[in-house]
N, C-alpha and C positions, 0 to 999 in steps of 0.2 A: 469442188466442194468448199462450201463455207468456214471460216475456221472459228473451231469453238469460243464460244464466251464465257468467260471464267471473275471470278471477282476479286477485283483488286483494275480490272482492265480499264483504259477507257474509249467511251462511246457517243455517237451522236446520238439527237431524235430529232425529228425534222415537226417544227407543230405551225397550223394553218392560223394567222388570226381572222378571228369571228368580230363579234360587234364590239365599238367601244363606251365606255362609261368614265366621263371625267377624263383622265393621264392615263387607265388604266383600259389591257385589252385580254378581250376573253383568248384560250390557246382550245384549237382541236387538237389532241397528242391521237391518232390512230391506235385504238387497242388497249388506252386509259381508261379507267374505267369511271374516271372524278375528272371536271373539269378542271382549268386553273387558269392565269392570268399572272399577268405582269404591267411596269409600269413602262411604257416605252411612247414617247409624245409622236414619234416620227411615224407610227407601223398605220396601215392601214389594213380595210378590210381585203381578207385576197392575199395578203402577203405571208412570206414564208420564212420562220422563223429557227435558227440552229443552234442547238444547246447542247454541248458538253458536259459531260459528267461522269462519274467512275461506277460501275457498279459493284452494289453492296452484296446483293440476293442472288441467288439462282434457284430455282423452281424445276427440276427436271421434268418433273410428273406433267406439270403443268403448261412447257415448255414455256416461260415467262422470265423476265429480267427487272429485278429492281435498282435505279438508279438516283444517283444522287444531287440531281438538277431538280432546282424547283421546287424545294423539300425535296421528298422519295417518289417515284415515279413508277410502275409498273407496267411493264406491257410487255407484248410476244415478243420472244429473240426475233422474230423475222423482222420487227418495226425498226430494231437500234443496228446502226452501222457502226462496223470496232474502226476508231481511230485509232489505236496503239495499244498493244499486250504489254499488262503489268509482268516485271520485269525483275525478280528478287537479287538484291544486292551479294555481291559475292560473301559466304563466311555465314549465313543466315539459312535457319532451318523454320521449315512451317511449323507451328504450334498442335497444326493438327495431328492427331497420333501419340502425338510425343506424353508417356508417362511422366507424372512428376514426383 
């Protein structure tokens, strides 16, 4: 079994480059719903491209994860691979819940 995604975590997403224009190449992200790009002189068309980032969202309903590569990112939990579970410092309480 998978282990959950939660936010604070971080994660990959793996995106295809498409065609280029000038320095700059278009990204396929799988299950984004908005293109995007970046500036990279080297990439070509066909190539695969790995972006780290934390995520901010979870969408249970949805089954969805928003991430924080590229600006914000969205797409299925099934697209992002967890590189490392955020991990709360000892002595630290989550905010959520907590009366003030």
């Amino acid at each position: 079994m998978a282990r959950e995604i939660d936010i604070g975590d971080k994660v990959a997403i793996i995106a295809t480059v498409g065609k280029r224009i000038d320095d700059r190449v278009t990204l396929h992200i799988p299950t984004a719903n908005y293109p995007y790009s970046t500036i990279d002189l080297r990439a070509k068309r066909g190539d695969r491209m790995r972006f780290e980032g934390e995520v901010v969202h979870v969408d249970e309903e949805m089954d969805r994860v928003t991430v924080q590569v590229l600006g914000r990112v969205t797409v299925d939990r099934s697209t992002v691979e967890l590189v490392r579970k955020f991990k709360r410092t000892n002595g630290t309480t989550p905010l959520i819940g907590e009366s003030i």
